[in-house]
Structure formats: structure tokens, C-alpha cells
C-alpha positions in Angstrom: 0.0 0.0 0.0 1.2 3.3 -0.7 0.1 6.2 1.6 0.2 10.1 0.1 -0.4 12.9 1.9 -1.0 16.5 1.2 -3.7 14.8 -1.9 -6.3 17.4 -1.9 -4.3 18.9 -5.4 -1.4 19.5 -7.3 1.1 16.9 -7.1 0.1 15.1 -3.8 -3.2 13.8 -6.1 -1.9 13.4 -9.4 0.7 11.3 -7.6 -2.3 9.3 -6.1 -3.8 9.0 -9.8 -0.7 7.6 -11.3 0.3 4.9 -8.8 -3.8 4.2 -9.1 -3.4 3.9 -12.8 -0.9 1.6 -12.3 -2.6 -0.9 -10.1 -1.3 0.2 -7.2 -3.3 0.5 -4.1 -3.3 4.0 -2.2 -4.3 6.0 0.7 -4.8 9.6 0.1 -4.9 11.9 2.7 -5.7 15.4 3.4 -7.0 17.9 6.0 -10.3 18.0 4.1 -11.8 14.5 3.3 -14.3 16.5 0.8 -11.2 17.3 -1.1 -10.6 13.5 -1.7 -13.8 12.3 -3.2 -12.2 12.4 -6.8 -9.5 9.9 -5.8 -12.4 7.6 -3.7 -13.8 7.5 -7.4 -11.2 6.0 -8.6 -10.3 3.6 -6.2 -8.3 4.7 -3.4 -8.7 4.5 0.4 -8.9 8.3 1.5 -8.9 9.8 5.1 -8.7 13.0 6.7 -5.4 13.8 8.3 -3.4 17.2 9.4 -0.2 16.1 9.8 0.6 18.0 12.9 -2.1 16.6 14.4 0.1 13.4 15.8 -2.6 11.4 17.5 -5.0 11.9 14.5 -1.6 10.4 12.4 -1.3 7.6 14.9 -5.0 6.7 15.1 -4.6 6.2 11.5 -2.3 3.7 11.2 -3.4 2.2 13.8 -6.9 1.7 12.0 -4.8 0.7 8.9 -2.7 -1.7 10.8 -6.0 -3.0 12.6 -7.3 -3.7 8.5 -4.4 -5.4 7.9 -2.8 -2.9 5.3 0.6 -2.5 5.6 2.5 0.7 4.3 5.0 -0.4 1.8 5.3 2.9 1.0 5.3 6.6 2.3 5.0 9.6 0.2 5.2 12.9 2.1 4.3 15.8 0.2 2.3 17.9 2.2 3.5 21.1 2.8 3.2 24.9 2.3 5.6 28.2 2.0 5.9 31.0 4.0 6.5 34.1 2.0 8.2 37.1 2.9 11.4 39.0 4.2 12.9 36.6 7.3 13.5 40.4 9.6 9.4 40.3 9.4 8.3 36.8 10.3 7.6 36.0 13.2 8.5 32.9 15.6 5.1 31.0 15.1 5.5 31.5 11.3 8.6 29.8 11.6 7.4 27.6 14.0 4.5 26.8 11.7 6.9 26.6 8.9 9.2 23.5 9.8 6.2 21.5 11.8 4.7 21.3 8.1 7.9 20.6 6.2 10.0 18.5 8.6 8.3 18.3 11.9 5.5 16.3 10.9 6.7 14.3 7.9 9.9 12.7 10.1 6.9 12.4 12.8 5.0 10.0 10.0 7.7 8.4 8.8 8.8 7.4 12.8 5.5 5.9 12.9 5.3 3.6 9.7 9.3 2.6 10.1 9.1 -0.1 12.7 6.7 -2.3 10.4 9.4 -1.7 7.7 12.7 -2.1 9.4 11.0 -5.7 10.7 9.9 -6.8 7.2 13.3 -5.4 5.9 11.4 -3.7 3.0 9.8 -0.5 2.6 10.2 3.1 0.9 10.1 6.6 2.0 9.5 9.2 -0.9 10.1 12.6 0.6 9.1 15.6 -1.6 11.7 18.6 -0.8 12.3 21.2 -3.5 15.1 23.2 -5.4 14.7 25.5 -3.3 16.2 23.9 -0.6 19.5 23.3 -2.4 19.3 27.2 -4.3 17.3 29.3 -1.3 16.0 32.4 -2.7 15.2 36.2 -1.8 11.7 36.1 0.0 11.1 32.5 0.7 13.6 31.8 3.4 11.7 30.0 6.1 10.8 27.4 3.3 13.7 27.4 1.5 15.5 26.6 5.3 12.5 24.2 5.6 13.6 22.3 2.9 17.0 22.3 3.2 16.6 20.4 6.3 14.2 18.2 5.2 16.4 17.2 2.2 19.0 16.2 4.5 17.0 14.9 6.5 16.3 12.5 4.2 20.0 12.2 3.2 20.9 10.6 6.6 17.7 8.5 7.0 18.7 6.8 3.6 21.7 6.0 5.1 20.9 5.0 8.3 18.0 2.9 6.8 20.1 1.1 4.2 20.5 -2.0 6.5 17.3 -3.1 6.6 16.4 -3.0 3.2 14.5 0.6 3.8 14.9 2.4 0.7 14.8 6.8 0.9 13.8 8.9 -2.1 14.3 12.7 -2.5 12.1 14.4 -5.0 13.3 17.5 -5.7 10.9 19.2 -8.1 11.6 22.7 -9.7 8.2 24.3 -11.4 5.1 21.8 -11.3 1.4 23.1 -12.4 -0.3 23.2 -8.8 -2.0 25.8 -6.1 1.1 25.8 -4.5 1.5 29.8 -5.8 -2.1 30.9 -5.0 -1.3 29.4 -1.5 1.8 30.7 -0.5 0.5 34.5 -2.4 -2.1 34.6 -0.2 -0.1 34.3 2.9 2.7 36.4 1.4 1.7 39.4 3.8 3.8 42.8 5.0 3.9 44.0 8.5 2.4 47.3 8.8 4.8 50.4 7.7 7.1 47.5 6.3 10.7 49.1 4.8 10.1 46.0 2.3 6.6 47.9 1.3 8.1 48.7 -2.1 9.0 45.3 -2.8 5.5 44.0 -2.0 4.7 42.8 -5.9 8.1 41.1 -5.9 7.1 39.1 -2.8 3.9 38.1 -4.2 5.4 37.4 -7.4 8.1 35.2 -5.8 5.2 33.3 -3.9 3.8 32.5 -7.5 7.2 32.1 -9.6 6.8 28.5 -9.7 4.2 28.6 -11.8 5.5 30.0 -14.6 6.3 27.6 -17.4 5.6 25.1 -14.7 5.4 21.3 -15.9 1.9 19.6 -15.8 1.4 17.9 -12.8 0.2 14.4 -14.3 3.3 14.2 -16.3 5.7 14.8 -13.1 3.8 12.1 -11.6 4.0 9.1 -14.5 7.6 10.2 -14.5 8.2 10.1 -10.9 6.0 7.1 -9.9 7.8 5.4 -12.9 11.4 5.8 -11.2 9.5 4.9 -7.6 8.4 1.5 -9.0 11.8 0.7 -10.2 13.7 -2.3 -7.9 16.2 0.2 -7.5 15.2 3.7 -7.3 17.4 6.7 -7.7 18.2 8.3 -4.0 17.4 11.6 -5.8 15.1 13.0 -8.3 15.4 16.2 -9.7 12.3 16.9 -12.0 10.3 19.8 -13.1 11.0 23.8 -14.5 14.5 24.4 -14.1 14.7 21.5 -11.4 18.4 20.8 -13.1 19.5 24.7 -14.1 19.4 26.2 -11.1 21.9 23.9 -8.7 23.6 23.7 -11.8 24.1 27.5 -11.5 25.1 26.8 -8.0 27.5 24.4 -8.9 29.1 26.7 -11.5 28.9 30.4 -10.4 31.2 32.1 -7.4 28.9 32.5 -4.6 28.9 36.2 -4.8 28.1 36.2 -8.7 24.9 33.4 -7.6 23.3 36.1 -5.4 24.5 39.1 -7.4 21.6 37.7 -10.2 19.7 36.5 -7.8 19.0 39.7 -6.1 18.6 41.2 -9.1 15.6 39.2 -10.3 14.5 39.9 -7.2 14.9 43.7 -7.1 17.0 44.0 -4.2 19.6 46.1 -6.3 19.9 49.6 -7.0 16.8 50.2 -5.3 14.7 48.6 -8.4 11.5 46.7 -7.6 11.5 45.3 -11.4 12.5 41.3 -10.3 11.9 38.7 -12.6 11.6 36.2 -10.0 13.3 32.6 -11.1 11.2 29.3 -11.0 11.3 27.5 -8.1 8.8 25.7 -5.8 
């Protein structure tokens, strides 16, 4: 059984679709069991779950352990980004921050482990971003969020490997989702902010991954295809500029990397015209 989370949209359900489409049996979560009726059509088991809520993630499995399904494999995808300049957010948006993007999903993944490590097979699919290998002007709690959580997942591969416990990074770039409208809308100033005139360049950092963004179904056949494999890759880099932009991290002085990168951004010369880079 494969168990999703974050499935209400974007790439949490198409991945639910494809491993569906394949014959593979799922359970889709999300906070909103409404938003899951489309994958209960086609066949998958579907629950309502915050995943900072840890006694509503432990009375899960333990209702799925109590039906006899066992979790061969763990997809954690739900997240969200907070938007803005770091001197403005404040501790519980921080806080908030990392529950969602590391807290929780190493919280999860404690939980469905010891049935793995004693069956010596298993998978954990973690979905981190670009952004947390190339962090970028205006999304720094998530990109921090993310950076952690893909090492995170660096060590637990390790640490996993002998038991037969396989861990996959997916690091996406740009993927078609409401991941934009989401973070837009929490993309707020504090009053009499001295970031005020960069307010459309926040907001337009919040949506950046959406531009030229790959379809969502078409990261998920590719991804679930890799997934399936006997062997999977340890990391998968997929989607809008997914490749380019540690590339350009790999390649440019560190000073000439955030030289362009505040200038997309408008944080040169006093210039509000950024052209923010694709990154989710």
C-alpha cells in the first residue's frame, strides 16, 4: 500500500492517480476528506489527516494496521511556504513553517518505520524542493524548511540502508499546482514594512513557480515510474528548471549566484523590477 499525503491537489493527487493507474493500491490523505472524493472514485482508500495533528496520524495507522494494510510505502508531500522578508516573520511562522515541512513528515515516517525495518522492505519518498539546495530572496523560512528536510532524508537513507529501507528525495523545480495561489495569499507585509516597495516582488516570488511550470500528471508518470523501479534513484530532480538552477550553483562564485539572484529579485539599486526565477 502506498500512503500520500497533502492529496487534496497539485502533485500530492496526481501522484495518487498515477500509482492508481498503475494498479497500485493508495491512501490519500488530506485535512479535508471533501477534497478527496475524486481519488475515492477511482479507487483509493482516503482519510482525513493534518499532519501535525500526531494522535490523529497515529490513530490512522493504527486503524490501517487493525485492516491489515501494511504501508509499503510513504509519500510525504504535504507542505506549504511561507512568503516574505525573514526580519518580518515571526516565531510562530517559523514555528508553523518546519512543523509542516519537517516536523510532521519525520513524525509520520517514525510511525510507519518499525513495520518496515521488521519486514526489511519498505520506501520513503520525501518531496523537498530546489529551493532547498538554491534558497531564494523572500522565501527563506521554506527554503530553510527544505534544506533540512532534504537532509533529512539524506541521513535517514543512510541510516536505513541496513534493513532494506529504501529513501527517495524528490526534488521538483516548477510543477502546475495551487502551491502559488497558497503561498500568495499568505505572502503578507507588517504594517509600515521598509520592504513595502518590494510587495509585488514578494507576491510574485510566492507564484514564480508557476510559470512555465510542468503539468502535474506528467511529473507524476515520471516520478512514480522511477518509484516502482527495484532500485530507485536516492534523488530525483524533475520539473522547471529543477536541473538549471543547482547547476548554476554548482558553477557560479557564490557572490556572482546572489549578485543575479538579487537582481531578479529587485533588491539592487533600489529597483522593484525582479523577474523572480522558477522555483517551488
Amino acid at each position: 500500500m502506498v500512503l500520500i499525503t497533502g492529496c487534496s491537489s497539485g502533485i500530492g493527487r496526481a501522484l495518487a492517480e498515477e500509482f492508481l493507474r498503475r494498479g497500485q493500491p493508495v491512501v490519500a490523505t488530506a485535512r479535508r476528506s471533501t477534497d478527496l472524493t475524486p481519488l475515492s472514485a477511482l479507487g483509493a482508500t482516503v482519510a482525513a489527516l493534518d499532519i501535525t495533528d500526531r494522535g490523529a496520524a497515529e490513530n490512522l495507522l493504527a486503524v490501517l494496521a487493525a485492516d491489515g494494510i501494511e504501508i509499503d510505502m510513504l509519500v510525504n508531500n504535504a507542505g506549504f511556504g511561507a512568503m516574505g522578508p525573514l526580519a518580518e516573520l515571526s516565531d510562530a511562522q517559523w514555528r508553523r513553517q518546519f512543523d509542516v515541512n519537517l516536523f510532521a513528515p519525520m513524525a509520520l515516517t517514525r510511525l510507519v518505520l518499525p513495520r518496515m525495518i521488521a519486514r526489511r522492505t519498505g520506501c520513503i519518498v520525501n518531496i523537498g524542493s530546489i529551493s532547498g539546495e538554491v534558497p531564494t530572496p523572500f522565501s527563506g523560512a521554506y527554503c530553510a524548511s527544505k534544506a533540512a528536510f532534504n537532509a533529512a532524508s539524506d541521513v535517514l537513507r543512510m541510516e536505513l540502508a541496513p534493513f532494506g529501507v529504501k529513501v527517495v528525495s524528490v526534488l521538483p523545480g516548477g510543477i502546475a499546482s495551487s502551491f502559488g495561489d497558497t503561498a500568495s495569499a499568505g505572502a503578507t507585509l507588517a504594517p509600515g514594512s521598509a520592504y513595502a516597495p518590494w510587495a509585488d516582488a514578494i507576491a510574485a516570488r510566492a507564484r514564480a513557480s508557476q510559470h512555465g511550470a510542468m503539468p502535474a500528471d506528467t511529473f507524476a508518470r515520471r516520478v512514480v515510474a522511477l518509484l516502482l523501479r527495484r532500485t530507485p534513484p536516492p534523488v530525483i530532480h524533475l520539473g522547471t528548471h529543477a536541473r538549471l538552477l543547482p547547476a548554476m550553483k554548482r558553477a557560479l562564485p557564490r557572490a556572482r549566484l546572489e549578485s543575479v539572484l538579487t537582481r531578479r529579485f529587485g533588491l539592487r539599486g533600489g529597483t522593484t523590477a525582479g523577474q523572480p526565477v522558477r522555483t517551488e
